[in-house]
GUKOL-601817 format. One record per atom (N, C-alpha, C, O): atom name; x, y, z; residue in three letters; residue number from 0; chain. Coordinates in steps of 0.05 Angstrom, whole numbers, plus 5000, padded with zeros to 4 digits. Example, Ala and Ser with C-alpha at 12.3 -4.5 7.8 and 13.67 -1.06 7.14 Angstrom:
% residues 2
REC    a     px     py     pz     r     k   c
REC    N   5264   4886   5156   ALA     0   A
REC   CA   5246   4910   5156   ALA     0   A
REC    C   5264   4934   5156   ALA     0   A
REC    O   5285   4934   5169   ALA     0   A
REC    N   5257   4955   5142   SER     1   A
REC   CA   5273   4979   5143   SER     1   A
REC    C   5258   5001   5157   SER     1   A
REC    O   5268   5023   5161   SER     1   A
% end
This chain:
% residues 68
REC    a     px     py     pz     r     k   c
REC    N   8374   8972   6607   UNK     0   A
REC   CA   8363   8966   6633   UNK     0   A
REC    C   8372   8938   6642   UNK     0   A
REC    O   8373   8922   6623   UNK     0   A
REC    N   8378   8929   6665   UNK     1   A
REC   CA   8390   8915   6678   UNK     1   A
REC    C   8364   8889   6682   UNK     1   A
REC    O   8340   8891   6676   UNK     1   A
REC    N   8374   8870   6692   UNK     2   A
REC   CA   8354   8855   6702   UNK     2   A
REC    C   8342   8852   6731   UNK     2   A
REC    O   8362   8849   6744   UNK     2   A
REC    N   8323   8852   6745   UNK     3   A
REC   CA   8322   8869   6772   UNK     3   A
REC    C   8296   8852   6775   UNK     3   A
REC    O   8283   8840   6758   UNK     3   A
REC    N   8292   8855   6808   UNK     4   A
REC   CA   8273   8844   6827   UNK     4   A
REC    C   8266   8872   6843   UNK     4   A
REC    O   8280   8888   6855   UNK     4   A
REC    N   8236   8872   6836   UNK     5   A
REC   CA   8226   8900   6853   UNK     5   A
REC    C   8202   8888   6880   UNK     5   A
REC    O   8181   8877   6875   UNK     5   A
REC    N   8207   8891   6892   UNK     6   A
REC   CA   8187   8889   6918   UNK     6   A
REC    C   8176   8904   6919   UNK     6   A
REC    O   8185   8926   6915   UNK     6   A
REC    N   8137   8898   6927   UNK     7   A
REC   CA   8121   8915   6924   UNK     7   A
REC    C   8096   8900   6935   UNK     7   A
REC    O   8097   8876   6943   UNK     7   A
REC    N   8069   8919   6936   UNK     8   A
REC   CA   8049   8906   6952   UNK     8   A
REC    C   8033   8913   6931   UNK     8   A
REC    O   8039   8928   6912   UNK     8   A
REC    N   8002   8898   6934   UNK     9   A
REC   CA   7981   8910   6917   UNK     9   A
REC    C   7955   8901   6943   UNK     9   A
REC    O   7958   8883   6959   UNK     9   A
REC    N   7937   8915   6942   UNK    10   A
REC   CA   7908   8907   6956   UNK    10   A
REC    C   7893   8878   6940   UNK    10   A
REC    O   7887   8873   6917   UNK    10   A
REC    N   7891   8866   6963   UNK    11   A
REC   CA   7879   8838   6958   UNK    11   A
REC    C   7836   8841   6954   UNK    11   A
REC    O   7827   8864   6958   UNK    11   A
REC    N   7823   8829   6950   UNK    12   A
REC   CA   7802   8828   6945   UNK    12   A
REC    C   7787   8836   6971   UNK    12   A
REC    O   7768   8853   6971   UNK    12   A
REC    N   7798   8821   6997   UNK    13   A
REC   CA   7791   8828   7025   UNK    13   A
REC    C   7799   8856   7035   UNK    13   A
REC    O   7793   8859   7059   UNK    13   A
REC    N   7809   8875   7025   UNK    14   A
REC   CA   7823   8899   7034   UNK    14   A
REC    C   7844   8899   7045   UNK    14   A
REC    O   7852   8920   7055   UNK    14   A
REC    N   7860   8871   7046   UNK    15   A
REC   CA   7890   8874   7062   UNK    15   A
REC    C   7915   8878   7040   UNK    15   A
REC    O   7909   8879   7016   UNK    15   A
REC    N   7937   8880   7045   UNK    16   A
REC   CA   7957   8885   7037   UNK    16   A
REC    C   7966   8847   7024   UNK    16   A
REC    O   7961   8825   7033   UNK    16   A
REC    N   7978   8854   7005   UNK    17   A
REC   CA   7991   8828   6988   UNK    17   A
REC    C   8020   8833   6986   UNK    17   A
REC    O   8026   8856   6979   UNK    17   A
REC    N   8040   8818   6991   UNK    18   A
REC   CA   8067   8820   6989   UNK    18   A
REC    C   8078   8810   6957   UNK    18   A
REC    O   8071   8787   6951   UNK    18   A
REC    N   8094   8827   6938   UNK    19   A
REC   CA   8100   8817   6915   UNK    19   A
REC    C   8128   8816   6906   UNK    19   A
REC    O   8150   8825   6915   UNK    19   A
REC    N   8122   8803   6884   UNK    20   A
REC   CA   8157   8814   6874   UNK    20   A
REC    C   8155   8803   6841   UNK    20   A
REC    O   8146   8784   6829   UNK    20   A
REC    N   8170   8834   6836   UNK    21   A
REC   CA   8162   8823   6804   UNK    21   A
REC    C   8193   8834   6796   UNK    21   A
REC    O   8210   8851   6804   UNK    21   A
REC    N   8188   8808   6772   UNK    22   A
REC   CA   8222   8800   6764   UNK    22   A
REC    C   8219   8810   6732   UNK    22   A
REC    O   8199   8803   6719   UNK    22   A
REC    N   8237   8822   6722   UNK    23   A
REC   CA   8236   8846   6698   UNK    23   A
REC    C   8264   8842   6690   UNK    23   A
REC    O   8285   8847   6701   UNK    23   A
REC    N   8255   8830   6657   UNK    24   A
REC   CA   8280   8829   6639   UNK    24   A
REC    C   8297   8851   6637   UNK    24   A
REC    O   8292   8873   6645   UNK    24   A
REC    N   8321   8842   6626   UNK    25   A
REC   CA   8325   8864   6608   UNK    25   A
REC    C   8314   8870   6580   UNK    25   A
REC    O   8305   8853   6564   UNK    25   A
REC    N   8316   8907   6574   UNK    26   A
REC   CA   8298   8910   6556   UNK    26   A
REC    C   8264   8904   6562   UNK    26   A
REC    O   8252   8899   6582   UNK    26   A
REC    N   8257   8908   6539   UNK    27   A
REC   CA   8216   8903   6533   UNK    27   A
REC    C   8224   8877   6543   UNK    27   A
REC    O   8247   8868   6545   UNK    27   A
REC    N   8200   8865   6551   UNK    28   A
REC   CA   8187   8843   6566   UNK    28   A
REC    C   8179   8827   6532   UNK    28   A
REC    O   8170   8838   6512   UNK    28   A
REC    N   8185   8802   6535   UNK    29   A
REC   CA   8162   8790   6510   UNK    29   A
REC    C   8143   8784   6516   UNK    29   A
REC    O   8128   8781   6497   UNK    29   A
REC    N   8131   8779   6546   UNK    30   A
REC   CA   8110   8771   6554   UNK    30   A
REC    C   8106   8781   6581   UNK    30   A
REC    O   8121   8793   6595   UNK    30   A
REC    N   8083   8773   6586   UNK    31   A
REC   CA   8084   8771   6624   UNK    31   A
REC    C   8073   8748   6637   UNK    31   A
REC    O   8057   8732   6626   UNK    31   A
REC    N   8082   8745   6664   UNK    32   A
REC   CA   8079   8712   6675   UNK    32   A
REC    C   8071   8724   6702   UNK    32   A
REC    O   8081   8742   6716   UNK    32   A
REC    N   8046   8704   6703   UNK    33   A
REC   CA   8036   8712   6746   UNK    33   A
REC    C   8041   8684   6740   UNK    33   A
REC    O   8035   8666   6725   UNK    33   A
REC    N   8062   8690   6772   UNK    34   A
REC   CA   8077   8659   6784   UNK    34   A
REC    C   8054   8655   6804   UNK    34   A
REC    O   8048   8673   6820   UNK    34   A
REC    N   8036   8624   6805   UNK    35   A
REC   CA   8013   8626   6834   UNK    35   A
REC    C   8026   8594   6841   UNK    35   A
REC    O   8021   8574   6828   UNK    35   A
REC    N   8044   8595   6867   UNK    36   A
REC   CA   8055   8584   6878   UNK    36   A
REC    C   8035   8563   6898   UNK    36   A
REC    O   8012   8571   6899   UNK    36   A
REC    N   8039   8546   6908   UNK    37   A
REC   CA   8026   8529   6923   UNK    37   A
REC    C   8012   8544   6941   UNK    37   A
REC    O   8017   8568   6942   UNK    37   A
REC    N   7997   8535   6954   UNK    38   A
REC   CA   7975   8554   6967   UNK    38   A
REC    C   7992   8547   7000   UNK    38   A
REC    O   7989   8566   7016   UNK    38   A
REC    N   8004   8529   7010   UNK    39   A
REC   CA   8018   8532   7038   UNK    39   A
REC    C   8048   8544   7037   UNK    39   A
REC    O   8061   8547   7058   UNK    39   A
REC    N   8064   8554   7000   UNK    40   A
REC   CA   8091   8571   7006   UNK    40   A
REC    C   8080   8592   7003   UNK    40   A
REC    O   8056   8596   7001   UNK    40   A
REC    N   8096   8605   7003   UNK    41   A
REC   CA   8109   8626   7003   UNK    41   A
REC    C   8111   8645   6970   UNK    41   A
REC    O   8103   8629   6954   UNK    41   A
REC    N   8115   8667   6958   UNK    42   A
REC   CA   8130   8671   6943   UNK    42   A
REC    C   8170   8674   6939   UNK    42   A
REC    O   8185   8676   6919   UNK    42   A
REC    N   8173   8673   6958   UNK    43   A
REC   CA   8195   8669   6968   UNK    43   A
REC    C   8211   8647   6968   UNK    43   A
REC    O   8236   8648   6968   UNK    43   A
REC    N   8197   8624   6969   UNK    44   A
REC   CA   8208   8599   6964   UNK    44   A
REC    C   8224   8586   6940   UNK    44   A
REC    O   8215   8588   6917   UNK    44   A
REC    N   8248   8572   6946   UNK    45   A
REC   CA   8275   8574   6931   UNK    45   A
REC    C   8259   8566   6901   UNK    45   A
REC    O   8267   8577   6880   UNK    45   A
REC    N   8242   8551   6900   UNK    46   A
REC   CA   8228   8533   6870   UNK    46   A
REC    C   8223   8562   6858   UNK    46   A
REC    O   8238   8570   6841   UNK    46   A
REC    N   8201   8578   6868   UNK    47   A
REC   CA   8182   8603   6859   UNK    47   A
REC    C   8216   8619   6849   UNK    47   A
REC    O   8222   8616   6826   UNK    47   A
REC    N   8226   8627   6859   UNK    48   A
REC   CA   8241   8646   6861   UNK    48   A
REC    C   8267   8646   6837   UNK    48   A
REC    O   8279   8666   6829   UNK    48   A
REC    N   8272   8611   6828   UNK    49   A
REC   CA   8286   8600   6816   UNK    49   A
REC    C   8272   8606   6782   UNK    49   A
REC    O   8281   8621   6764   UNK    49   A
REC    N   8243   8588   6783   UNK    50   A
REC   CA   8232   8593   6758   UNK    50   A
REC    C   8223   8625   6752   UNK    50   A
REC    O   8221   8631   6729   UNK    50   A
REC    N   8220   8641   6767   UNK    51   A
REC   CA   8210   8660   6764   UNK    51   A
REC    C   8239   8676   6746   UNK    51   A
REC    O   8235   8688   6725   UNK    51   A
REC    N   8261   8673   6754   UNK    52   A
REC   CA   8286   8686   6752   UNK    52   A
REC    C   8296   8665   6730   UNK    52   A
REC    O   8319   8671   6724   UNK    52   A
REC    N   8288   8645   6718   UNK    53   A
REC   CA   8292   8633   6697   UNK    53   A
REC    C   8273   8641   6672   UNK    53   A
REC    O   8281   8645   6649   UNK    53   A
REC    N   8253   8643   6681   UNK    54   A
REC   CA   8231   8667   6654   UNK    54   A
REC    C   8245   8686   6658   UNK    54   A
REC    O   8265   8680   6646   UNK    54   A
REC    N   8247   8706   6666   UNK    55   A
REC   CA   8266   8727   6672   UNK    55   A
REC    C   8286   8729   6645   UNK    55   A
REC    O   8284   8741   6624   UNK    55   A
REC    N   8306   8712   6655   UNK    56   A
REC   CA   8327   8710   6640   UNK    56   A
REC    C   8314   8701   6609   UNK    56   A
REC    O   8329   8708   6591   UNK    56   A
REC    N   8293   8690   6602   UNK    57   A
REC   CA   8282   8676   6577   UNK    57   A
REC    C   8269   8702   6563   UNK    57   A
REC    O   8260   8701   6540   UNK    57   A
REC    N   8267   8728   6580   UNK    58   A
REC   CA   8251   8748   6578   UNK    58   A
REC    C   8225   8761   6583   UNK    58   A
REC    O   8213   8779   6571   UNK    58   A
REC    N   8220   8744   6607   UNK    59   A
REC   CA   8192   8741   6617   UNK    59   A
REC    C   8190   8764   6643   UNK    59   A
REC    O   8205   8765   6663   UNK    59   A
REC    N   8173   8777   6637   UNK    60   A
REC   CA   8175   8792   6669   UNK    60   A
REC    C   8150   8768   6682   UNK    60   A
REC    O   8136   8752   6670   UNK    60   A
REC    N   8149   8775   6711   UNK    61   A
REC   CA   8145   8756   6717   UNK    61   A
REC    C   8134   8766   6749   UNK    61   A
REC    O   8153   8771   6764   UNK    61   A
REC    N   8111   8769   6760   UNK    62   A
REC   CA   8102   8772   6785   UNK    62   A
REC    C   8089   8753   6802   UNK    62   A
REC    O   8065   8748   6800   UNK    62   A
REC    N   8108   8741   6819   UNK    63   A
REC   CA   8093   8726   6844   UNK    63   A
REC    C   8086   8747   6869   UNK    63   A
REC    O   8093   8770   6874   UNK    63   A
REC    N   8070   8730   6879   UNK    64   A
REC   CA   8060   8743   6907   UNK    64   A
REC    C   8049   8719   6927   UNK    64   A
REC    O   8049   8695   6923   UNK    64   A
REC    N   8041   8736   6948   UNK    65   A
REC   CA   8029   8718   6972   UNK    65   A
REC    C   8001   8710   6982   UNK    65   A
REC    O   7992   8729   6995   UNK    65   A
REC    N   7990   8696   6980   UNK    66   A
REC   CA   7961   8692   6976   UNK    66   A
REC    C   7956   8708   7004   UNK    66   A
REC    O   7933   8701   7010   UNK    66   A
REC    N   7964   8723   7021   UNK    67   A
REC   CA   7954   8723   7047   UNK    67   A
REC    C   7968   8751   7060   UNK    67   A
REC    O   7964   8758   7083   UNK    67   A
% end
């Protein structure tokens, strides 16, 4: 298995929609990592997106999302 970024949503506590993206080694995962980014970015933002894809590569899967 390749190393890959999947986009996806999950329901937030308020009943709305959450925007995500979870970043998946190759192979088993050794761990897992929730990325919780500053509360005014983004998950999308170059920092989030960099470390997230640096656990990644370390073998971390790894899901950020959007507070909102």
């Amino acid at each position: 298995m390749s190393e890959q970024t999947s986009r996806t949503e999950f329901e937030g506590s308020q009943g709305g929609k959450l925007a995500a993206a979870l970043e998946l080694p190759r192979g088993e995962p050794l761990a897992y990592a929730l990325f919780a980014h500053c509360f005014s970015c983004t998950k999308d933002i170059r920092a989030a997106r960099e470390i997230a894809r640096g656990l990644r590569a370390a073998g971390f899967a790894v899901l950020r999302f959007d507070f909102t």
